[in-house]
ChimeraX commands (.cxc) that place a marker at each C-alpha (Angstrom):
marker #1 position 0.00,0.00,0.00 radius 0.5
marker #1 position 2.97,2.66,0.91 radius 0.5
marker #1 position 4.13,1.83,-2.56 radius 0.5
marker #1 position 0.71,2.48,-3.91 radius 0.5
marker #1 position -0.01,5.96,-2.47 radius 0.5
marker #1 position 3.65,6.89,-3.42 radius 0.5
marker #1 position 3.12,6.17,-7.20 radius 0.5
marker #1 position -0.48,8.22,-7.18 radius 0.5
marker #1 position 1.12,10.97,-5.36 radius 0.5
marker #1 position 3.55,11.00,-8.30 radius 0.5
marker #1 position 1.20,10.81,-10.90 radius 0.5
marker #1 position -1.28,13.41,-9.33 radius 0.5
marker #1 position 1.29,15.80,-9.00 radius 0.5
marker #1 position 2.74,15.07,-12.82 radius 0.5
marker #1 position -1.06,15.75,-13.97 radius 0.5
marker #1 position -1.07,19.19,-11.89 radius 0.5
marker #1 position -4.14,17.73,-9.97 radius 0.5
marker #1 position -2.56,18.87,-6.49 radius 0.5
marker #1 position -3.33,22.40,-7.84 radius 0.5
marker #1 position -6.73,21.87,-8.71 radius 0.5
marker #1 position -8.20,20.53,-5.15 radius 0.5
marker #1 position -7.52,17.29,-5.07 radius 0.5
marker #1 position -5.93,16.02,-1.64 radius 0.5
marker #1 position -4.42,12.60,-0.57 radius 0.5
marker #1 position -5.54,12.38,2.77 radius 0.5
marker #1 position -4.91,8.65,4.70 radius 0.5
marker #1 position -4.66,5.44,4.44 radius 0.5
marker #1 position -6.89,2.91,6.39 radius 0.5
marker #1 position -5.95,-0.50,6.02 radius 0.5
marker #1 position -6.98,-1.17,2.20 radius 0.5
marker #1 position -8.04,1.92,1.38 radius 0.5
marker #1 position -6.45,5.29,0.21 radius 0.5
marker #1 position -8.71,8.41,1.25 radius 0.5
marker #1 position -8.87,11.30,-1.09 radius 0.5
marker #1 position -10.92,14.87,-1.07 radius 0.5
marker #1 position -11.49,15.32,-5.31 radius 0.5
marker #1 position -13.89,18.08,-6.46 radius 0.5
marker #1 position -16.44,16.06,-8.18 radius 0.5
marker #1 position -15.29,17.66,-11.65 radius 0.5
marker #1 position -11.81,15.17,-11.07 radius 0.5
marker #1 position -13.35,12.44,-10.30 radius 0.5
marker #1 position -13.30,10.60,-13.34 radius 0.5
marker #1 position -9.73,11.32,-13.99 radius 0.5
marker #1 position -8.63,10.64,-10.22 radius 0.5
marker #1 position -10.18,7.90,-10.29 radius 0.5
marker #1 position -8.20,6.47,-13.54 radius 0.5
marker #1 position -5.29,6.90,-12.08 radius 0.5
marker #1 position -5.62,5.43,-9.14 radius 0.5
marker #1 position -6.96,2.10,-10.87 radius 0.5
marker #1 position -3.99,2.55,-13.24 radius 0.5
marker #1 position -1.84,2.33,-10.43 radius 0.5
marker #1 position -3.42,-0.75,-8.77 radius 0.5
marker #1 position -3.61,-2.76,-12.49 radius 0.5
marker #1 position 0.15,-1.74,-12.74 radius 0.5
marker #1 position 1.28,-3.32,-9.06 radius 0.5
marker #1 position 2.95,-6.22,-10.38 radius 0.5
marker #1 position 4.86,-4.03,-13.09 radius 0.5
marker #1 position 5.64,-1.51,-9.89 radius 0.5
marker #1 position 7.41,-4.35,-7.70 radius 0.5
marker #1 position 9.36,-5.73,-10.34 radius 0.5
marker #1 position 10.50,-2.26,-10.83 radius 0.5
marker #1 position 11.04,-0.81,-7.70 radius 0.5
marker #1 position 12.30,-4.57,-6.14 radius 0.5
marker #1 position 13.35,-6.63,-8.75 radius 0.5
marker #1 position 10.63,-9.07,-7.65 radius 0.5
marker #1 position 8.28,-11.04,-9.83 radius 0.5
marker #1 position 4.71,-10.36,-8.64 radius 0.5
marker #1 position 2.68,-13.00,-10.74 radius 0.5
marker #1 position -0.42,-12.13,-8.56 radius 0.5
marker #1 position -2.87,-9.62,-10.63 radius 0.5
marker #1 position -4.55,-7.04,-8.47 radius 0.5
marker #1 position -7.21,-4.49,-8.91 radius 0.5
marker #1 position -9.12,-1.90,-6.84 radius 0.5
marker #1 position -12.70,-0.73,-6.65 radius 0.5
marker #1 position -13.21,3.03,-6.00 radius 0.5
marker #1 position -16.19,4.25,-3.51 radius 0.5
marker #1 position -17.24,7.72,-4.12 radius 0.5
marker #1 position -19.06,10.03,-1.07 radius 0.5
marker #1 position -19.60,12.86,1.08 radius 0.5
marker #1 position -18.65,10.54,4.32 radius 0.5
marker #1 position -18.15,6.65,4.49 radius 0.5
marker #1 position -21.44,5.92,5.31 radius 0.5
marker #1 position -22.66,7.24,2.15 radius 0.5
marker #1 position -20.32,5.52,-0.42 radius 0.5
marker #1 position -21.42,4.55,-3.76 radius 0.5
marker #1 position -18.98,2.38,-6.05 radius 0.5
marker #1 position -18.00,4.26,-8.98 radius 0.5
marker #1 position -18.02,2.36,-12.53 radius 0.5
marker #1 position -15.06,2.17,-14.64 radius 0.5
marker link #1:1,2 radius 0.2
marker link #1:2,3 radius 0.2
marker link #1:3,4 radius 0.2
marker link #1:4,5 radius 0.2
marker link #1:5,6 radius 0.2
marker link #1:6,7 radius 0.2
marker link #1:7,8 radius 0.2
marker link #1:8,9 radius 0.2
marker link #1:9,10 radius 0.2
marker link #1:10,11 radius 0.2
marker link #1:11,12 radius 0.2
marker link #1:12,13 radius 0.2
marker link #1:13,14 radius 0.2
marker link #1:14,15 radius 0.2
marker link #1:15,16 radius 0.2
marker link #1:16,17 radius 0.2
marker link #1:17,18 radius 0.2
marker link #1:18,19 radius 0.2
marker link #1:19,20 radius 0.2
marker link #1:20,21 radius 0.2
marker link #1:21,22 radius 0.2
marker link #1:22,23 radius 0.2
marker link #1:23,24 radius 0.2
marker link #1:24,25 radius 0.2
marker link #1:25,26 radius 0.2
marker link #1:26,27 radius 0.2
marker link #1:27,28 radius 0.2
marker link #1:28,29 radius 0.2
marker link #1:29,30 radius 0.2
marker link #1:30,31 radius 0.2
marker link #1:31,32 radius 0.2
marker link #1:32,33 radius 0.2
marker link #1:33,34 radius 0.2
marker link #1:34,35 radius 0.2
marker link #1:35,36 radius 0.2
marker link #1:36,37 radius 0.2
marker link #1:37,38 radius 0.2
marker link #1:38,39 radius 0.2
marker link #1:39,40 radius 0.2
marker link #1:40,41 radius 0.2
marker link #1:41,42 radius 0.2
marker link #1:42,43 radius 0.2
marker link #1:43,44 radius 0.2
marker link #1:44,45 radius 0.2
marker link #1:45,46 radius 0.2
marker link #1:46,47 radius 0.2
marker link #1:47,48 radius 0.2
marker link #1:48,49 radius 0.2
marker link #1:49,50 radius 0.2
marker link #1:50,51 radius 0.2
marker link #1:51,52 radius 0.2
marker link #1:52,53 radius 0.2
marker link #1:53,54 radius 0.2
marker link #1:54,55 radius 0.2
marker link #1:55,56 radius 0.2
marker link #1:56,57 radius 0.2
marker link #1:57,58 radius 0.2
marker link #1:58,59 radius 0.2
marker link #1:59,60 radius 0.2
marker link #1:60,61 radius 0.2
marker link #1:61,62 radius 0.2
marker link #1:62,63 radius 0.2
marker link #1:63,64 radius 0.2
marker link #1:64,65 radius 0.2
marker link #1:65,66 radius 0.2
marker link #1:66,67 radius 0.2
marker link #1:67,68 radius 0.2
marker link #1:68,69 radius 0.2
marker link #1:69,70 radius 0.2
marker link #1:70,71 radius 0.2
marker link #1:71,72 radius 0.2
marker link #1:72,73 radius 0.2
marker link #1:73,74 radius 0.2
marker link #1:74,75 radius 0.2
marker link #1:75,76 radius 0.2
marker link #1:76,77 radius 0.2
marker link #1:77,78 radius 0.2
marker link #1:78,79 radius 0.2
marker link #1:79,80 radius 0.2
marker link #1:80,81 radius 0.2
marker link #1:81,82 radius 0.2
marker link #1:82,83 radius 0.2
marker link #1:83,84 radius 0.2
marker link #1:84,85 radius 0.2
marker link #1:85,86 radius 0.2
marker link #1:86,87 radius 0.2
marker link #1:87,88 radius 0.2
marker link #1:88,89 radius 0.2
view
């Protein structure tokens, strides 16, 4: 997960989307917390499933590891957690 957040911050801040509101705010267990204006969304939300489709890629990189095991995330969209809706991609 560490690696995970540290690959969206990068590509968040490469797509300027620190500037426009968006804010990486925890981690809790499985899950990475953002605050995205609702017009980012969409495009947060494709990079953040980028990143999770591209783990096994990432710790070969970063660790010279073969990672045979595919992963993939769901993202949950809402005003607090008990008001989370999955978002389609």
């Amino acid at each position: 997960m560490p690696l995970c957040m540290l690959v969206i911050s990068r590509r968040l801040r490469a797509a300027d989307l620190f500037n426009q509101g968006v804010k990486l705010i925890n981690q809790v267990h499985d899950s990475i917390i953002l605050d995205v204006p609702n017009h980012l969304i969409d495009k947060v939300a494709e990079i953040i499933i980028n990143v999770f489709r591209s783990i096994p890629e990432l710790v070969s990189n970063y660790f010279d590891y073969d990672w045979i095991v595919p992963m993939d995330g769901e993202i949950k969209v809402g005003y607090n957690w008990s008001n989370m809706t999955k978002l389609k991609i």
